[in-house]
N, CA, C and O atoms as a GROMACS GRO file, in nm:
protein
  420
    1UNK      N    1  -3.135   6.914   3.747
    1UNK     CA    2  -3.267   6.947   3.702
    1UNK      C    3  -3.362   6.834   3.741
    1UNK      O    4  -3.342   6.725   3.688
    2UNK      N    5  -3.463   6.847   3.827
    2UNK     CA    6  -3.540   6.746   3.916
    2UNK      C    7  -3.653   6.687   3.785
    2UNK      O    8  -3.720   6.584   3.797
    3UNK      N    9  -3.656   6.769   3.673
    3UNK     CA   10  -3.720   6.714   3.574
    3UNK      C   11  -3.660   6.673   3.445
    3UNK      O   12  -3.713   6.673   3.334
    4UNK      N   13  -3.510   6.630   3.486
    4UNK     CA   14  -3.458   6.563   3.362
    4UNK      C   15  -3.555   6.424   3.265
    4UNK      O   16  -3.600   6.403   3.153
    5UNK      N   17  -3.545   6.364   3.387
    5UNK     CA   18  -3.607   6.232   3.346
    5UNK      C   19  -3.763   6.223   3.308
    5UNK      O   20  -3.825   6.127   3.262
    6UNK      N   21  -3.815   6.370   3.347
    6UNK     CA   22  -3.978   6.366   3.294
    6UNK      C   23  -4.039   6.284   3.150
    6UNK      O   24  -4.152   6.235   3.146
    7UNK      N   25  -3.928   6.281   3.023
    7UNK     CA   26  -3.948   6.231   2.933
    7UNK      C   27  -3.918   6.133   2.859
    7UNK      O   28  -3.957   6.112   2.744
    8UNK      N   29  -3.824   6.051   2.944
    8UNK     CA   30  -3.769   5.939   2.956
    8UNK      C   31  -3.827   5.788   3.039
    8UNK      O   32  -3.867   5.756   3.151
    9UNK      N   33  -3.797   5.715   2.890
    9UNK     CA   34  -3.900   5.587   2.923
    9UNK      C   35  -3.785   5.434   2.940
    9UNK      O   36  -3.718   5.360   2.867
   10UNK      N   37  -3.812   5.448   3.052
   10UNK     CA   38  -3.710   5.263   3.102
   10UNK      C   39  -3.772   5.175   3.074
   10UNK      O   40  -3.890   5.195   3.044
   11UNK      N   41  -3.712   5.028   3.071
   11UNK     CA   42  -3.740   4.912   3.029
   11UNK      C   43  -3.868   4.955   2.915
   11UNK      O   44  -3.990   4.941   2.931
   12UNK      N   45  -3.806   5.004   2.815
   12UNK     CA   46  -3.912   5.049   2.673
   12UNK      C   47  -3.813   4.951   2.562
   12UNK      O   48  -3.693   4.938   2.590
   13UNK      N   49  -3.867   4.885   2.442
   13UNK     CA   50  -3.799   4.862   2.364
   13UNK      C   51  -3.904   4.985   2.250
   13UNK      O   52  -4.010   5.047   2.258
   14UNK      N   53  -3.788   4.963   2.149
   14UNK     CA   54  -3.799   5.009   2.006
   14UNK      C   55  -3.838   4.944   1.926
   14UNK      O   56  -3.756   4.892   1.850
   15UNK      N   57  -3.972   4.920   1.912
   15UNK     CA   58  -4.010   4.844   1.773
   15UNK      C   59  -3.969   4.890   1.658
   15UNK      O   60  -3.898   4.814   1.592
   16UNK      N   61  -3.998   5.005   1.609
   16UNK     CA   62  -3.967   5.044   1.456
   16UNK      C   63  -3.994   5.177   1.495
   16UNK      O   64  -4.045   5.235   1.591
   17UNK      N   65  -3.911   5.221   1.322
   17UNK     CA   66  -3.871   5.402   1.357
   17UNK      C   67  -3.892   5.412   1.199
   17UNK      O   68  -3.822   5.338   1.130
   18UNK      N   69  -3.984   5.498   1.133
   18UNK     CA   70  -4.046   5.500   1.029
   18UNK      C   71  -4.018   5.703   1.023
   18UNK      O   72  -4.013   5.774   1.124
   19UNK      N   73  -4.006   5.744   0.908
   19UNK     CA   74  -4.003   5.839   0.841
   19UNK      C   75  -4.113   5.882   0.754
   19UNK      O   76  -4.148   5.827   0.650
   20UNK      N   77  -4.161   5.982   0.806
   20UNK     CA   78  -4.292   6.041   0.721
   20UNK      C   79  -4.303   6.109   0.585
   20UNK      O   80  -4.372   6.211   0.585
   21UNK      N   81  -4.268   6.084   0.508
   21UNK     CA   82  -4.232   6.222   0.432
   21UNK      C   83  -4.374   6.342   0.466
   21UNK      O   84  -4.356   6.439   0.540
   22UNK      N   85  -4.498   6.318   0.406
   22UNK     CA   86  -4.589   6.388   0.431
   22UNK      C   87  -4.594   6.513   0.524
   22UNK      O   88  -4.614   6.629   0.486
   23UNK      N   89  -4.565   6.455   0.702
   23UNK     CA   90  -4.543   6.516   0.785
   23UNK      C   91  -4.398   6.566   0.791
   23UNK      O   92  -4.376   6.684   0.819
   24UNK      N   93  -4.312   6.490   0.768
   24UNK     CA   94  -4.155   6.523   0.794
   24UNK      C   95  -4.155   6.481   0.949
   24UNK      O   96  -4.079   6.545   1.022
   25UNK      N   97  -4.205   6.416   0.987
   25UNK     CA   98  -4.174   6.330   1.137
   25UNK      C   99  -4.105   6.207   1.107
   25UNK      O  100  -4.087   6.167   0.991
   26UNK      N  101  -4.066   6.148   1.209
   26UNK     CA  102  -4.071   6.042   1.233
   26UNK      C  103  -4.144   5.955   1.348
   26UNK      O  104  -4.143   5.975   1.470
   27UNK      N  105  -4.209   5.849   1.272
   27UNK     CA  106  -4.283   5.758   1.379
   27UNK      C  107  -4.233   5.636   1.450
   27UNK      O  108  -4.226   5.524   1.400
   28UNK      N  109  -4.197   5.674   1.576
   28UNK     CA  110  -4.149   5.539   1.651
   28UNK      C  111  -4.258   5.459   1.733
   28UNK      O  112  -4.331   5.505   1.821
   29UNK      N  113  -4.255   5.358   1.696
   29UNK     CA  114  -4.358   5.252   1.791
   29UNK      C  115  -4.257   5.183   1.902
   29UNK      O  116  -4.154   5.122   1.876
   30UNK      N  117  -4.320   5.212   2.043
   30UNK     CA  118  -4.234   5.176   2.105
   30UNK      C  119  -4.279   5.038   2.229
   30UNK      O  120  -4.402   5.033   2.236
   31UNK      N  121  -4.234   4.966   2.292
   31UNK     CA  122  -4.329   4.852   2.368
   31UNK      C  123  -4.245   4.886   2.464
   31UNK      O  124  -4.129   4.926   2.454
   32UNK      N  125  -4.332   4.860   2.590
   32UNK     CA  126  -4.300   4.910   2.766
   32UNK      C  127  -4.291   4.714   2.816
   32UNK      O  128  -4.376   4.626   2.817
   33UNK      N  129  -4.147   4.716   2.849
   33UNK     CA  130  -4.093   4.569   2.884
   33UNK      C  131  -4.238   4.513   3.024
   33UNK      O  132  -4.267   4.393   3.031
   34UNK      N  133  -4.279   4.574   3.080
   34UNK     CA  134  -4.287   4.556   3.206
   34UNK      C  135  -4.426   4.513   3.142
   34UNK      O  136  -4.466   4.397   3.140
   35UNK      N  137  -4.500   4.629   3.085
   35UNK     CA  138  -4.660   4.598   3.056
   35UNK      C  139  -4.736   4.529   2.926
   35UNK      O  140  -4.857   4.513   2.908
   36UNK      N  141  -4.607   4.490   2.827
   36UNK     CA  142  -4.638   4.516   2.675
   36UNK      C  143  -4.709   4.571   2.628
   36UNK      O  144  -4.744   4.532   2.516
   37UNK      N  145  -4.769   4.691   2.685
   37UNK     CA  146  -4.826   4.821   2.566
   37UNK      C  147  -4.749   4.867   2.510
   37UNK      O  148  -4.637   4.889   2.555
   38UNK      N  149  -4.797   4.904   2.370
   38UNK     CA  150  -4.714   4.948   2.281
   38UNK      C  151  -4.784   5.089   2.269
   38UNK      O  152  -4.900   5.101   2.308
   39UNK      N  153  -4.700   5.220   2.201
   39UNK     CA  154  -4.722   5.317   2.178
   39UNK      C  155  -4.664   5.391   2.061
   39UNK      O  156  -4.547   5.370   2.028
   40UNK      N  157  -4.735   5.471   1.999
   40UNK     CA  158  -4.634   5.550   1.903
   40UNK      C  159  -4.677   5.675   1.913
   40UNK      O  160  -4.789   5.723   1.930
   41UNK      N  161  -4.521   5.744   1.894
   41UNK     CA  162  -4.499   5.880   1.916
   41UNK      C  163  -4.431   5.973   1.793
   41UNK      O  164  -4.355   5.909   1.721
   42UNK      N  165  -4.446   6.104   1.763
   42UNK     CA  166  -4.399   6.121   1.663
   42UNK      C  167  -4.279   6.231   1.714
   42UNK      O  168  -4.279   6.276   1.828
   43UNK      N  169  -4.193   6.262   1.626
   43UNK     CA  170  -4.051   6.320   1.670
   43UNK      C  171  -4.029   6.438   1.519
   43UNK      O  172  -4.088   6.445   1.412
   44UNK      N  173  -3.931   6.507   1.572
   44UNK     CA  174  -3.862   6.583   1.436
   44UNK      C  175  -3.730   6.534   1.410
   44UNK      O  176  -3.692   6.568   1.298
   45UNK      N  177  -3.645   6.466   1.476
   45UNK     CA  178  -3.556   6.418   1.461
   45UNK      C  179  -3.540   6.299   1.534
   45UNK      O  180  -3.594   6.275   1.642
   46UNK      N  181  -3.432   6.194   1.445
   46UNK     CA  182  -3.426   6.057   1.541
   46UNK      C  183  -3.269   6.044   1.509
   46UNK      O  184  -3.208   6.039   1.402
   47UNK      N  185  -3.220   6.039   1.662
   47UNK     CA  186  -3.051   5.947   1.619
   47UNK      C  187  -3.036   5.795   1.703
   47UNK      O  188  -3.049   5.760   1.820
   48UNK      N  189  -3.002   5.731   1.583
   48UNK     CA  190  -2.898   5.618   1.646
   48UNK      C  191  -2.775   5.664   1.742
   48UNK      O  192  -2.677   5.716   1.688
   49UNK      N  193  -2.776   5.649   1.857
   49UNK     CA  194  -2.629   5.647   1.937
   49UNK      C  195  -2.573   5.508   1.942
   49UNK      O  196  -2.569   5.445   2.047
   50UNK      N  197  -2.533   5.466   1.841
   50UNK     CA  198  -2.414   5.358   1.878
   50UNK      C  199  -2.312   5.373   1.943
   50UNK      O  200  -2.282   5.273   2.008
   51UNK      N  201  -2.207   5.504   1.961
   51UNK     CA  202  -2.101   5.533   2.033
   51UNK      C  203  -1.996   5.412   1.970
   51UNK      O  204  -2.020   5.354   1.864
   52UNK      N  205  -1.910   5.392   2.032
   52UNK     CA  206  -1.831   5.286   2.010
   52UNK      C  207  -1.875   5.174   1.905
   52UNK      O  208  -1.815   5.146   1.801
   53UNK      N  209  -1.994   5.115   1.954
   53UNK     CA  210  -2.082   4.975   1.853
   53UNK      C  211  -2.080   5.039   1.688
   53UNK      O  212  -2.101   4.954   1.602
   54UNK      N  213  -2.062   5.147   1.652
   54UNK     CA  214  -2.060   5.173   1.537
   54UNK      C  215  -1.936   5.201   1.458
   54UNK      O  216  -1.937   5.236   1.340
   55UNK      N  217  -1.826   5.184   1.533
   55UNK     CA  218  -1.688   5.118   1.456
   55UNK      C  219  -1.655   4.979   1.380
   55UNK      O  220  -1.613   4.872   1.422
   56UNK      N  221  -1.690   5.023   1.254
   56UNK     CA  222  -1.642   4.893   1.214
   56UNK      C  223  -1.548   4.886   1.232
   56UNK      O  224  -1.469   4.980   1.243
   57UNK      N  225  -1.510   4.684   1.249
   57UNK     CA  226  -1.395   4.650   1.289
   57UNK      C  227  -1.422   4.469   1.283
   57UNK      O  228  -1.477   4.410   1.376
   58UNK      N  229  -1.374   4.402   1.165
   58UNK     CA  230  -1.383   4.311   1.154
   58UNK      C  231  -1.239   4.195   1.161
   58UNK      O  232  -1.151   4.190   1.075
   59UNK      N  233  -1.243   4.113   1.280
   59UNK     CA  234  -1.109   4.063   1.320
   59UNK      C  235  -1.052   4.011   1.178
   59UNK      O  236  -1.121   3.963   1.088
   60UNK      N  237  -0.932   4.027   1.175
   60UNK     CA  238  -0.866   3.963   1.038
   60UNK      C  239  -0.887   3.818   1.041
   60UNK      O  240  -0.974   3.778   0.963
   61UNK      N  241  -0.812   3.703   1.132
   61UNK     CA  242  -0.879   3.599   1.088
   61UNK      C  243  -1.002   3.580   1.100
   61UNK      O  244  -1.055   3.485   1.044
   62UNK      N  245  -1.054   3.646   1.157
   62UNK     CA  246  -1.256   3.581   1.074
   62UNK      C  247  -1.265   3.611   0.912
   62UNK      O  248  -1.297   3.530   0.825
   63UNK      N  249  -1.237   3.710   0.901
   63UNK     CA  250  -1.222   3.749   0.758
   63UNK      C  251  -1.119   3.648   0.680
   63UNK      O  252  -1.161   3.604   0.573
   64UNK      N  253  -0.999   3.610   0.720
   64UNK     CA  254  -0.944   3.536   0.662
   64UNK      C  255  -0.978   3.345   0.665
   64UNK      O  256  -0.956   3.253   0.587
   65UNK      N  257  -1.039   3.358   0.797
   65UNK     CA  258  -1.107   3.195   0.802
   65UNK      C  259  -1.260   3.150   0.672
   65UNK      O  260  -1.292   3.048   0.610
   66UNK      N  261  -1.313   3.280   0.683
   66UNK     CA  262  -1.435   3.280   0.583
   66UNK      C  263  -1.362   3.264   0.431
   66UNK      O  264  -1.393   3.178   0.349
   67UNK      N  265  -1.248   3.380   0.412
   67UNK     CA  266  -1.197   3.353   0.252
   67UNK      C  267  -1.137   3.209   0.231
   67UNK      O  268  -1.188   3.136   0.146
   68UNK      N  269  -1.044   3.171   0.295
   68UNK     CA  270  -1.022   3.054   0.294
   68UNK      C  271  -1.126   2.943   0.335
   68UNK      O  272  -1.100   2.826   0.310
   69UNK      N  273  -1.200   2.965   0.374
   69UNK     CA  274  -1.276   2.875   0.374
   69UNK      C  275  -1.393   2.836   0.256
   69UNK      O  276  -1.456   2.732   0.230
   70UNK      N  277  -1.390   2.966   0.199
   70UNK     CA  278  -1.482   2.963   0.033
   70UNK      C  279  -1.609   2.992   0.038
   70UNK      O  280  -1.694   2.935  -0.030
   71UNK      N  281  -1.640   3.114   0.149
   71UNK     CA  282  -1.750   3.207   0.154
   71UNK      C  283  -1.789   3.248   0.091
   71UNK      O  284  -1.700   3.311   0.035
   72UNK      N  285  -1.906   3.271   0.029
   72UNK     CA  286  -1.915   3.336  -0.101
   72UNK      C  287  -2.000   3.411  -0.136
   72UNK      O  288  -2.022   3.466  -0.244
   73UNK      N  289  -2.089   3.413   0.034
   73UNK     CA  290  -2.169   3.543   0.069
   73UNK      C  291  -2.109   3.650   0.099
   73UNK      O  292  -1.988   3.670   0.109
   74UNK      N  293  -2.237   3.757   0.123
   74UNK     CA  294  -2.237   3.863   0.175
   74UNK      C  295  -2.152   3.894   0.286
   74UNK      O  296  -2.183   3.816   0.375
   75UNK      N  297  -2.059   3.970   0.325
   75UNK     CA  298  -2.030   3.985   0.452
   75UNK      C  299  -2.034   4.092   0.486
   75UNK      O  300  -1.997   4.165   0.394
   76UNK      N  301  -2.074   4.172   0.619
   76UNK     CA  302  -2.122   4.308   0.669
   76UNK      C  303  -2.115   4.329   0.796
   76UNK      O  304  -2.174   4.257   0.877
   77UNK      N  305  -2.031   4.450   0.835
   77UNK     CA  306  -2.069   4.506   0.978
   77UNK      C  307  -2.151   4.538   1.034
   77UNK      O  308  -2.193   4.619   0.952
   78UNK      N  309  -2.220   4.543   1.115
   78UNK     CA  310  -2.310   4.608   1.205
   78UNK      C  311  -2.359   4.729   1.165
   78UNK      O  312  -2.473   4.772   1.148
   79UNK      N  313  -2.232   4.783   1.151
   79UNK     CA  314  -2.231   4.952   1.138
   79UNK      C  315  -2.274   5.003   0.995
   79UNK      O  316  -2.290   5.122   0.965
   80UNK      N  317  -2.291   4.881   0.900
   80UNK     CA  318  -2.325   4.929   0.763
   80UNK      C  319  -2.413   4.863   0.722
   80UNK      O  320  -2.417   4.830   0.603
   81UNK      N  321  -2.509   4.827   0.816
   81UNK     CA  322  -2.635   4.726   0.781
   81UNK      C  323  -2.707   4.797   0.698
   81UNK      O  324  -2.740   4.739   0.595
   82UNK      N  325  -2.757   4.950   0.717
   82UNK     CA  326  -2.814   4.935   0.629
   82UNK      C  327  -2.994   4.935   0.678
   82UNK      O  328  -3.029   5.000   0.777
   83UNK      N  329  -3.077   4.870   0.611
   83UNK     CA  330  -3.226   4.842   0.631
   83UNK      C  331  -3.197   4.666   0.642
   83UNK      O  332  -3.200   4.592   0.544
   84UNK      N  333  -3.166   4.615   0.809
   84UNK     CA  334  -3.160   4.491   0.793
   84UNK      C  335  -3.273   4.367   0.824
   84UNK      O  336  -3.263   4.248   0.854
   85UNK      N  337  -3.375   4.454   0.801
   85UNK     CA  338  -3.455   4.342   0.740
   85UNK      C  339  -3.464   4.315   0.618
   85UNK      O  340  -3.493   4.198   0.594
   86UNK      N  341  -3.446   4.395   0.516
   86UNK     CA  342  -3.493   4.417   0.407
   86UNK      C  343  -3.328   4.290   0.363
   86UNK      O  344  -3.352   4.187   0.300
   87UNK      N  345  -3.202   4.318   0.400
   87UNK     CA  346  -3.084   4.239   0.413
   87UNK      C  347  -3.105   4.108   0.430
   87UNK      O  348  -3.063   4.037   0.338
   88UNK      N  349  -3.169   4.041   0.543
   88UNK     CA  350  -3.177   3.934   0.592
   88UNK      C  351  -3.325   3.878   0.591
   88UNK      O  352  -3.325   3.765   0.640
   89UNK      N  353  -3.464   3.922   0.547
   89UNK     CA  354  -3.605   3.866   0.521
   89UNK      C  355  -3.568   3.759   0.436
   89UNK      O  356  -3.476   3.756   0.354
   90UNK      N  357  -3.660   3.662   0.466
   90UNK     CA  358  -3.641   3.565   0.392
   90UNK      C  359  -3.497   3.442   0.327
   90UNK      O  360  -3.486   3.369   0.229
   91UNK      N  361  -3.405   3.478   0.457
   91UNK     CA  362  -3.265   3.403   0.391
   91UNK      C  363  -3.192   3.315   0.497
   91UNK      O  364  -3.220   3.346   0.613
   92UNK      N  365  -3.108   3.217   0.483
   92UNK     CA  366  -3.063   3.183   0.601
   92UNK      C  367  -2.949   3.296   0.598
   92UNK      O  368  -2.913   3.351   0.494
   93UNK      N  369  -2.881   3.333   0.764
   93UNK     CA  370  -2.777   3.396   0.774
   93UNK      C  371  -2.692   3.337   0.910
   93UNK      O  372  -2.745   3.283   1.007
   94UNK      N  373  -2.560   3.361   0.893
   94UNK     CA  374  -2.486   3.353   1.020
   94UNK      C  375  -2.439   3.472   1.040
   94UNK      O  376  -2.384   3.542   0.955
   95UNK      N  377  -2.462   3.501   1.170
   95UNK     CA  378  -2.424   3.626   1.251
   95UNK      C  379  -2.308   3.578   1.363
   95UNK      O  380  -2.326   3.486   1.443
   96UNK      N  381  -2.190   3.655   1.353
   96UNK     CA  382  -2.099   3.638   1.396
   96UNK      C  383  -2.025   3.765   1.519
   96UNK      O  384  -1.957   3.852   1.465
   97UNK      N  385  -2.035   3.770   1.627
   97UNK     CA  386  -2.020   3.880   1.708
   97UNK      C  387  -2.057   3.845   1.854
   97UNK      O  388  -2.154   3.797   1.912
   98UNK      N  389  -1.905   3.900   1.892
   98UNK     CA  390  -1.873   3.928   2.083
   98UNK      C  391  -1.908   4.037   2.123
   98UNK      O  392  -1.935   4.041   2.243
   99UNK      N  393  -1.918   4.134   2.063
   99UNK     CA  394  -1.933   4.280   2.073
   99UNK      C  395  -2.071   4.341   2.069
   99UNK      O  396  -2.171   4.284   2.025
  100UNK      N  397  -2.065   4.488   2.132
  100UNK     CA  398  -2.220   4.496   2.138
  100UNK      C  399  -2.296   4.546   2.024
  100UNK      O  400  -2.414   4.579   2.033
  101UNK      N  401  -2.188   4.554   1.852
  101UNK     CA  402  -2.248   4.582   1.762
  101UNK      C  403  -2.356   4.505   1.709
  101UNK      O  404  -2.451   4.543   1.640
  102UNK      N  405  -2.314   4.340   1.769
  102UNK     CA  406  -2.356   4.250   1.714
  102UNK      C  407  -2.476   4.243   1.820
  102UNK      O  408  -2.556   4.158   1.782
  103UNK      N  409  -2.498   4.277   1.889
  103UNK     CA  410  -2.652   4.310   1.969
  103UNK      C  411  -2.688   4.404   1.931
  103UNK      O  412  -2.810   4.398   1.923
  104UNK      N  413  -2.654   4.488   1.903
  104UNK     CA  414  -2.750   4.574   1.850
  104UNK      C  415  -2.853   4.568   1.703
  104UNK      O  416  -2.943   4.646   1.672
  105UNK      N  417  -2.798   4.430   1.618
  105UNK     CA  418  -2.898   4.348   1.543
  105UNK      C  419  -2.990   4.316   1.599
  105UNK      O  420  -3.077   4.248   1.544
   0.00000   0.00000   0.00000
C-alpha cells in the first residue's frame, strides 16, 4: 500500500499522552527531532507497544545484592511503573537496567 506511511511521523518524540475525560480522546503532544516543533493531536485510542520491554524480569542477584545490602526503598520494574513521574518527582532514585525496559523510562 504506497500510502502506508502517509500517517506516520519519524524522528518524532512523545512528550506526553493525556486522557480527556470530557471528550473521551486522548491528547498526545508530540516534538519533531529534526525541527523541535511540537504538536498535539487528538486520538480515540492510545497503546503502549512495549513487546518484549514489558516483561518483568528482575535478575535474582540484583534483587538479592539490594536485600542484603539493606535497601529499604522502593523497588520496581519498568513494566509496573505506573505514572512515573508522579513515582520519582521530587526524590533521589537509582535506576538500574541493560535492557530496553530500562530506556523506555
Amino acid at each position: 500500500n504506497p500510502n502506508f506511511f502517509d500517517n506516520v511521523h519519524f524522528e518524532t518524540s512523545v512528550l506526553s499522552v493525556k486522557y480527556e475525560d470530557d471528550m473521551s480522546k486522548f491528547t498526545v503532544v508530540t516534538r519533531c527531532n529534526k525541527t523541535g516543533m511540537t504538536k498535539d493531536a487528538k486520538f480515540d485510542k492510545c497503546v503502549y507497544a512495549a513487546g518484549e520491554n514489558g516483561k518483568s524480569r528482575i535478575p535474582e542477584d540484583i534483587d538479592t545484592m539490594l536485600k542484603e545490602g539493606g535497601f529499604l526503598g522502593k523497588r520496581m520494574h519498568s513494566s509496573n511503573i505506573g505514572n512515573f513521574e508522579q513515582e520519582v518527582k521530587e526524590k533521589r532514585i537509582l535506576m538500574i537496567g541493560d535492557q530496553y525496559s530500562a530506556e523506555d523510562l
